[in-house]
C-alpha positions in Angstrom: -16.1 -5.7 97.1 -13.6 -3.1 97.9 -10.1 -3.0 96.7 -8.0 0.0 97.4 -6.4 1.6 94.5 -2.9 -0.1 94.5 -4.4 -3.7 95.3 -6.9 -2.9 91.9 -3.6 -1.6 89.9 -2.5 -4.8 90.7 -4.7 -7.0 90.6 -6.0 -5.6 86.4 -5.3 -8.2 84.0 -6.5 -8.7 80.8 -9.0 -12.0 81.7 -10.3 -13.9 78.7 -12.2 -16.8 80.5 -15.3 -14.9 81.5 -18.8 -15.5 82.2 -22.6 -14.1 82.0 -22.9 -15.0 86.0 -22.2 -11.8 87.6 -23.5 -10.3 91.4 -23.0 -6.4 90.2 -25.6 -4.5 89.0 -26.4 -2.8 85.8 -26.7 0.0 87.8 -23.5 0.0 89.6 -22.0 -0.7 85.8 -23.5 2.1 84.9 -22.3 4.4 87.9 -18.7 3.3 87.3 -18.9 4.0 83.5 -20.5 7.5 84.3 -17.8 7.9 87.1 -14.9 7.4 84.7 -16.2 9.9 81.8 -16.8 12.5 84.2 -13.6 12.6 85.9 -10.9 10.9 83.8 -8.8 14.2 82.2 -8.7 15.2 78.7 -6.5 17.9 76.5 -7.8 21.8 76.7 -10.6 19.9 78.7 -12.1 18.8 75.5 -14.0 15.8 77.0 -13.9 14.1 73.9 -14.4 10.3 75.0 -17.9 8.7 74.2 -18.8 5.6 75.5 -21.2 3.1 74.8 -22.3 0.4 77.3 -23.9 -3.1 75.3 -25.4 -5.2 77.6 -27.6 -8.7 77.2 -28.8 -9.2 73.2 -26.7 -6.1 72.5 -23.6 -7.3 73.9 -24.5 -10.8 71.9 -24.6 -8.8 68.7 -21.6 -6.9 68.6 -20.1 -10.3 68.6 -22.1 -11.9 66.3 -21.1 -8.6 64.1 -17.2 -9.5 64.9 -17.4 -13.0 64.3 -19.3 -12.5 60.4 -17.0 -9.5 59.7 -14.0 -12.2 60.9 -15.5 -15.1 58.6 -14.6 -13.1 55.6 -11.0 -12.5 56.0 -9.9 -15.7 57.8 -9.7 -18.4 55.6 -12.0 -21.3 56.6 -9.5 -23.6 57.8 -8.0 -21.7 60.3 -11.7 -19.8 61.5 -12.1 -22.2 64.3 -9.7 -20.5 66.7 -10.8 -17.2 65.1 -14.3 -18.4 66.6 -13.8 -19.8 69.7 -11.8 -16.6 70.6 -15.0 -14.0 69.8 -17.1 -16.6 71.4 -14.8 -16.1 74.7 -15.7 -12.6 74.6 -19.2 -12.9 73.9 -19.7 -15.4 76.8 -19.0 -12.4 78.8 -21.7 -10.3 80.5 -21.3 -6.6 78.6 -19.3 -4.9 76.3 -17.9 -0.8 76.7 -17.2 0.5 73.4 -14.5 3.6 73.3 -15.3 6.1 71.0 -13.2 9.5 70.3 -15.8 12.5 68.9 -13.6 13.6 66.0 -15.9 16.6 65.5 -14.2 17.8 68.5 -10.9 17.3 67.9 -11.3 19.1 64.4 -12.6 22.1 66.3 -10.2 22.0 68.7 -7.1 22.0 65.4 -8.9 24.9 63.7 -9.1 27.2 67.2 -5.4 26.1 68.3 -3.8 25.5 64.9 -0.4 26.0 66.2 -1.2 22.5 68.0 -3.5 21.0 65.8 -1.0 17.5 65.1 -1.1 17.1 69.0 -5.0 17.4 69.2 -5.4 13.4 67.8 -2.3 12.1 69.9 -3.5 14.0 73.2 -7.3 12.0 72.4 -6.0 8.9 72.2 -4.1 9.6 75.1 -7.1 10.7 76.9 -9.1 7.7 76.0 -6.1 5.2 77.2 -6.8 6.7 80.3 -10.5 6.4 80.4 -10.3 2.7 79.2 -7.7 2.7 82.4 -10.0 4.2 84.7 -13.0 1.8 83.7 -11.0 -1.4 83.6 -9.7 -0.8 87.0 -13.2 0.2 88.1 -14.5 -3.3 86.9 -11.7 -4.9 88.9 -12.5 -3.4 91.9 -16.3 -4.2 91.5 -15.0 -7.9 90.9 -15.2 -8.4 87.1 -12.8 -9.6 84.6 -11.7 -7.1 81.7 -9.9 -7.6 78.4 -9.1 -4.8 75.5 -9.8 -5.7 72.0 -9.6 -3.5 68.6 -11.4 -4.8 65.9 -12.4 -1.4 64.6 -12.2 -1.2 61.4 -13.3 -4.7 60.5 -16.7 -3.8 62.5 -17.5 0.6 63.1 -19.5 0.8 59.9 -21.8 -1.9 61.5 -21.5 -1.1 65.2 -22.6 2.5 64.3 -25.7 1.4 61.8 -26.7 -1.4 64.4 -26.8 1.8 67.1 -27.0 4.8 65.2 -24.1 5.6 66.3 -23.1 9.5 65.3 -20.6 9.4 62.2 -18.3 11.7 63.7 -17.5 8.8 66.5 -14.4 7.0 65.8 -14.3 3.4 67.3 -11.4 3.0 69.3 -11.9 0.1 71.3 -14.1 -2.7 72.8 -13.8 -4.2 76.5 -15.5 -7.5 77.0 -15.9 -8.4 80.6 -17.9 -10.3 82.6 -17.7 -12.9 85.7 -13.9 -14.4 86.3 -14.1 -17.9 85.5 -10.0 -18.4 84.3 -6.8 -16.5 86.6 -4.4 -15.0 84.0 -1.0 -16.3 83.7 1.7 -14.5 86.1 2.6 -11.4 84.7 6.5 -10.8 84.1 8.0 -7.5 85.1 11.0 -5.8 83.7 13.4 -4.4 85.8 12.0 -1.0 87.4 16.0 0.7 86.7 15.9 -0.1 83.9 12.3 2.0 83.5 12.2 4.7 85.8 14.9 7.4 86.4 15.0 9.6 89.7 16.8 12.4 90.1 17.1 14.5 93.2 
């Protein structure tokens, strides 16, 4: 499939009905992921965004991890929902986890201290961009995307279950998988009101 880049900007939506039953490869997952970490910029060039790809039984598990991490804070009445949700996300075909190495970012604060409260803020903004780059990159290869953040409620298991480095912080988890649901139309604010030109 090939989408130029404004038809994939587009065309990005957070999906939530997705499905195991996809025509790209691993390998091509794997290409796009690599593709993104390599070239996606970062602060004083730190290239401080670690990824993690879960596919098949590992991509099973992280949910499994989500849903019994979920089945102790929701009360039981109301888990249901809570459980058809995380199953939505595990009916997908992978997982990417976004990590940020804070070992790093620490580094970077003691070599630059005059900047060292921007160093966090300027990683986070670096990841946004990779989780950009990727979700865009899995539209364009056909596949439905959505962002999640349940990282505190699951990084002390995700990193035991794949000994994970301590010094990664979990910031967020991307489901996807075959489109099997369109997303609602998206509502746009006026662009005056959002961008100012001046020339």
């Amino acid at each position: 499939m090939t989408k130029d880049f404004y038809t994939a900007t587009e065309e990005r939506r957070s999906i939530y009905g997705i499905s195991k039953e996809v025509v790209v490869t691993d390998e091509k997952i794997k290409e796009v992921i690599e593709h993104a970490v390599k070239y996606t910029p970062s602060s004083f060039n730190s290239q401080s965004t670690r990824v993690v790809l879960l596919l098949g039984k590992h991509h099973d598990k992280l949910w499994d991890i989500a849903k019994e991490a979920l089945r102790k804070i929701v009360p039981a009445d109301q888990f249901s929902a809570t459980e058809d949700k995380i199953n939505s996300f595990k009916s997908g075909y992978g997982t990417v986890l976004f990590f940020e190495d804070s070992a790093i970012i620490q580094g970077l604060q003691e070599q630059f201290s005059l900047y060292k409260d921007n160093f966090p803020v300027w990683a986070q903004q670096s990841s946004g961009m990779h989780q950009y780059a990727i979700w865009t990159s899995l539209e364009i290869e056909g596949l439905g995307a959505s962002l999640q953040h349940y990282n505190e409620l699951i990084e002390a298991d995700v990193k035991n279950e794949w000994k994970i480095p301590n010094n990664w912080k979990l910031i967020a988890q991307m489901p996807f998988g075959n489109p099997t649901a369109k997303p609602d139309e998206k509502q746009f604010s006026p662009l005056e009101e959002r961008i100012k030109i001046f020339k």
